[in-house]
C-alpha positions as CSV (number, residue, x, y, z in Angstrom):
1,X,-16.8,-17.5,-6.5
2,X,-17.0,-13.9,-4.3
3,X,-16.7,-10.7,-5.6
4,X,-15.2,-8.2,-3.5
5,X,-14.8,-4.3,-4.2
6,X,-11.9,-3.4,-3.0
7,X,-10.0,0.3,-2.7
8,X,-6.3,0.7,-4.4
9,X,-4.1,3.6,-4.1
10,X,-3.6,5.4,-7.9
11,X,0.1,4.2,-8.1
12,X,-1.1,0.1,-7.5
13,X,-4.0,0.9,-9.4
14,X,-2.3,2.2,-12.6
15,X,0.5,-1.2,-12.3
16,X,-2.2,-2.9,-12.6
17,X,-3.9,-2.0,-15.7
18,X,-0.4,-1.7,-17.1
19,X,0.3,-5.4,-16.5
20,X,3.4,-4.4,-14.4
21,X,1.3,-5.5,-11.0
22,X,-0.1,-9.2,-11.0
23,X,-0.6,-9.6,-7.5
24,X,-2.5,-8.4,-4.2
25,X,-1.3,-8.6,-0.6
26,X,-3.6,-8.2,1.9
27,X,-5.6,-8.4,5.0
28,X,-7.6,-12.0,4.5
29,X,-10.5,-10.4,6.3
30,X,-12.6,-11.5,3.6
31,X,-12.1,-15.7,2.9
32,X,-10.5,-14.6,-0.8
33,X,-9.9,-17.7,-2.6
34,X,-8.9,-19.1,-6.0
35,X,-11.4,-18.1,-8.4
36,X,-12.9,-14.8,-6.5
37,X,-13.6,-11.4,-8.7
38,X,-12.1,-8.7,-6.8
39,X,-12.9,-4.9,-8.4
40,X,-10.0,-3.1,-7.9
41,X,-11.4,0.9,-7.5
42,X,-8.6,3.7,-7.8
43,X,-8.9,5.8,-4.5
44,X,-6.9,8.9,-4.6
45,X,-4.8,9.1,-1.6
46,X,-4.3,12.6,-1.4
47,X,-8.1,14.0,-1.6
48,X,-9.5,11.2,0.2
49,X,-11.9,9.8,-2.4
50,X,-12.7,7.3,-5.0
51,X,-12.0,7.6,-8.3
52,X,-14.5,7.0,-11.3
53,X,-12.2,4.6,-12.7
54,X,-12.0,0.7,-12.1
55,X,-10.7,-2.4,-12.8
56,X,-11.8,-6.4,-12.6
57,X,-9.1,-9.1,-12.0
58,X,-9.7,-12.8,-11.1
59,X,-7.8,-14.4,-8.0
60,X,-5.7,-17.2,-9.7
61,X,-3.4,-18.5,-7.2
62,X,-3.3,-17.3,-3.3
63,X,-0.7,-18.3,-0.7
64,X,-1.6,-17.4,2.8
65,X,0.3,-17.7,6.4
66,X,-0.2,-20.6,7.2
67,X,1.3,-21.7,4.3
68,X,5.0,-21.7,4.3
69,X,4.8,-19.0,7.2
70,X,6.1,-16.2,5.1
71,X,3.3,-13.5,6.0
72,X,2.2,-12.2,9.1
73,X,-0.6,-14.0,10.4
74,X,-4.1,-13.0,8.8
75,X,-3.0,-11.7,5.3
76,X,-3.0,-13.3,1.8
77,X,-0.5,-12.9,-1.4
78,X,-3.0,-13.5,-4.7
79,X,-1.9,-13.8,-7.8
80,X,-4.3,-11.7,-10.7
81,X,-5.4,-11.7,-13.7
82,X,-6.9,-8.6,-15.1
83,X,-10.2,-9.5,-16.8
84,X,-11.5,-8.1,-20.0
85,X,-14.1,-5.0,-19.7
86,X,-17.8,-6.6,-20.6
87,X,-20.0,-3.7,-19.6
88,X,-19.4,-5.0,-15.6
89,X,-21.5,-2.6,-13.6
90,X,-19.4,-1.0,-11.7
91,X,-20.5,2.1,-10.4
92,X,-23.1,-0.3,-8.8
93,X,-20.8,-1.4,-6.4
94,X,-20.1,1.8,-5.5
95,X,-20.1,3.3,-1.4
């Protein structure tokens, strides 16, 4: 299991917490698989910046190109589950 800090625009970032959002496409730049921790940090598209606020979700199911062929080359489609907050250190992982 990986963790990886990733930035999410406000809107994705809020679906997520809400429950609306279970899922992340992107770039596979990373070798995300099943089981990863990704931190999920709001990044406000308008002035440029992170956020203070954050979110953990676990990668539970991931489907990538090569798979059926659906996705261009090089990205990933993960299926997440938002974790409960423990006190996870995230201003650590900070930039």
């Amino acid at each position: 299991m990986t963790t990886h800090k990733l930035k999410t625009w406000t809107p994705f970032y809020e679906d997520v917490v809400a429950g609306r959002k279970r899922f992340e496409l992107r770039l596979n730049d990373r070798g995300f698989q099943v089981g990863d921790v990704l931190v999920l940090q709001e990044w406000d598209q308008y002035r440029e910046r992170l956020t203070d606020r954050s979110v953990k979700v676990k990668v539970t199911y991931l489907i990538d190109a090569k798979a059926f062929g659906a996705l261009t080359e090089g990205w990933v489609c993960m299926s997440i589950d938002v974790l409960p907050s423990d006190g996870f250190p995230y201003d650590e992982l900070r930039p």
